[in-house]
C-alpha positions in Angstrom: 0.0 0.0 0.0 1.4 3.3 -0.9 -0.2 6.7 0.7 -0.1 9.1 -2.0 -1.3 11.9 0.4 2.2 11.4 2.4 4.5 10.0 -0.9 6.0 13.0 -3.0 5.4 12.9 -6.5 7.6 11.4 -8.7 11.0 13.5 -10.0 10.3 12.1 -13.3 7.2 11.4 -15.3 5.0 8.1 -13.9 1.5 7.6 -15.9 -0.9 4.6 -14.9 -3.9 3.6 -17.1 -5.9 0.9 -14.9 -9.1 -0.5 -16.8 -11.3 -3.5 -16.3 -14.4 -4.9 -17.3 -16.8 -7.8 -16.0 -20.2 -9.1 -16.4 -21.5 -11.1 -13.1 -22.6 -15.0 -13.6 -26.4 -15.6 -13.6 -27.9 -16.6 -10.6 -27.4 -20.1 -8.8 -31.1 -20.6 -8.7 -33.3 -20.0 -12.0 -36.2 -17.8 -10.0 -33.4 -15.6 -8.9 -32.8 -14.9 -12.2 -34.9 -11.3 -12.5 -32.6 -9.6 -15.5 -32.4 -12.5 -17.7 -29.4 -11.1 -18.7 -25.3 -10.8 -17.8 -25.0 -8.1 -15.4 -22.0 -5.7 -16.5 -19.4 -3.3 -14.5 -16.6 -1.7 -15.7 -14.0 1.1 -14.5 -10.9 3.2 -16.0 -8.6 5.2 -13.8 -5.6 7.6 -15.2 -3.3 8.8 -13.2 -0.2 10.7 -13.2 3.0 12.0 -10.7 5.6 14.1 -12.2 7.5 17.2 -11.0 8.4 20.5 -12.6 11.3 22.3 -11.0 10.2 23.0 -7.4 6.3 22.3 -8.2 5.1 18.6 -7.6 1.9 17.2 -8.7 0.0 13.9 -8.6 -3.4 13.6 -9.8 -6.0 10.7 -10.7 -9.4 10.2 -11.7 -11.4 7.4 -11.6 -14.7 6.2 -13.5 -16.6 3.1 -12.4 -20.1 1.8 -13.4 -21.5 -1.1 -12.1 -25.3 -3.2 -13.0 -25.0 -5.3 -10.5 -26.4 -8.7 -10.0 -29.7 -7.3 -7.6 -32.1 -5.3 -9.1 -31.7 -1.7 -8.8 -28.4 -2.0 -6.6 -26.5 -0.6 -9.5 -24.1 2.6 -9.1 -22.3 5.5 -10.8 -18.9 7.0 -9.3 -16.7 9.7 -10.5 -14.1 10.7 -8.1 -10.8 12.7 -8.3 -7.8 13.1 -6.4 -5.3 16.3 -6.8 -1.9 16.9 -4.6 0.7 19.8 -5.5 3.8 20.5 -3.7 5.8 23.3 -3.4 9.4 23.5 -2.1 10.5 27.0 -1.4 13.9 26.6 0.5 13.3 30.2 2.8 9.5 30.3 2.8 9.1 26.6 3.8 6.7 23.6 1.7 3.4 24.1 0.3 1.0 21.0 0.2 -2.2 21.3 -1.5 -4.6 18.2 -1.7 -8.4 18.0 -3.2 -10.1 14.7 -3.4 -13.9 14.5 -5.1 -16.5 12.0 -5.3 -20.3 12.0 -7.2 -22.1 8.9 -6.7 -25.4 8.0 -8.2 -26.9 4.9 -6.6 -30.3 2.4 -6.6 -30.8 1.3 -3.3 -31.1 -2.1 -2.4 -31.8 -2.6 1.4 -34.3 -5.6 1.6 -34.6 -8.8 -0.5 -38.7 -9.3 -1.8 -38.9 -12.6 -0.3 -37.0 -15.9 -0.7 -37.9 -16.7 -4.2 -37.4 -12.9 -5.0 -33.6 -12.8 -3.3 -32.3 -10.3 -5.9 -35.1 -8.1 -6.1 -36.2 -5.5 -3.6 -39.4 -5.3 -2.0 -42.0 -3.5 -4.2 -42.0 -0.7 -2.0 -37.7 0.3 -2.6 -38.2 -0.1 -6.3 -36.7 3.0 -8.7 -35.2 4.8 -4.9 -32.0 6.6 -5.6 -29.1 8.0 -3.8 -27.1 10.7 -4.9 -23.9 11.8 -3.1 -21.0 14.1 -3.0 -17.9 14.9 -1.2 -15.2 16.8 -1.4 -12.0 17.3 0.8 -9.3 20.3 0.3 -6.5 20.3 2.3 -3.1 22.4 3.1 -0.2 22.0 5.1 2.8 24.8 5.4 5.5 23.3 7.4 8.8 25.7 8.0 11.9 26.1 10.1 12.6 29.4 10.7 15.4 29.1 12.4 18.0 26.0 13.4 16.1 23.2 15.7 12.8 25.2 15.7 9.9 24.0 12.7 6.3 25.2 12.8 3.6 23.4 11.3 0.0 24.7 10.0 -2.5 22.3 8.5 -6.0 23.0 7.6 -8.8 20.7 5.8 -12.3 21.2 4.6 -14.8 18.6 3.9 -18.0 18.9 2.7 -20.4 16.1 2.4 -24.1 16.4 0.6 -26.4 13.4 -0.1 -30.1 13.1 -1.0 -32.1 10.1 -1.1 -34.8 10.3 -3.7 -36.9 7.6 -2.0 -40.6 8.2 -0.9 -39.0 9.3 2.6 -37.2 11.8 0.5 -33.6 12.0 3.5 -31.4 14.7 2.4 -28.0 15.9 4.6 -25.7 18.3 3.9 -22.1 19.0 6.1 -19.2 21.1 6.4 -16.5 20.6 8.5 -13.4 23.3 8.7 -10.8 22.0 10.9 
């Protein structure tokens, strides 16, 4: 596992293309069987580290879309992460870091009944759940002077969600740190 929040980008170009694509297998039982088709997901993620004289920068983003094998379980993600560095030798090091998600969901909370394991009861059919969060973060760290450093990091998060079910939940927070 590498941290790319703590890792410093790469002194010389690094690019990754990740892609993959599935379908799920049909159902063990046949009355389980509510698509009557394969069930797809897929996924692509680019992302790239390099460094520009002083200036460091890593960034990815990441599509995924998945069917799924339950009825309206499937989901929609789009997320993003973004980290520049700065070294200034007297002002001290920069870090900037922005990470991004938008989700688009079905819900699946219950199963019908047993002979209906893959399908939701009638009542959770067609709900939705749409999300985002985003997180932007800095961190200065100096030394001023010989055996003395200072330290200042500050974050933002924001999370909104809003559940387009018959109960119609919605929730929306900040929190500046």
């Amino acid at each position: 596992v590498i941290n790319v929040i703590t890792k410093k980008a790469s002194p010389s170009p690094v690019n990754l293309i990740k892609a993959y694509a599935g379908v799920y297998d049909k159902p063990y039982y046949s009355q389980w069987d509510w698509s009557k088709e394969y069930r797809p997901f897929n996924g692509i993620t680019f992302a790239r580290s390099d460094k520009i004289g002083k200036l460091g920068y890593t960034f990815s983003l990441t599509r995924r879309e998945d069917e799924s094998y339950r009825q309206n379980d499937w989901s929609k993600r789009l997320s993003g992460f973004l980290k520049l560095s700065y070294g200034a030798e007297k002002l001290g090091d920069f870090t900037f870091i922005a990470t991004a998600l938008n989700q688009h969901r079905g819900t699946f909370n219950f199963w019908k009944d047993s002979r209906h394991a893959l399908v939701p009861h009638d009542d959770d059919q067609g709900e939705i759940v749409r999300s985002q969060r985003y997180l932007f973060g800095m961190k200065y760290l100096a030394s001023p002077w010989h055996g003395f450093k200072f330290r200042l990091i500050s974050s933002f998060y924001r999370s909104l969600w809003d559940d387009q079910s018959e109960c119609a939940n919605n929730s929306s927070s900040n929190l500046l740190r």
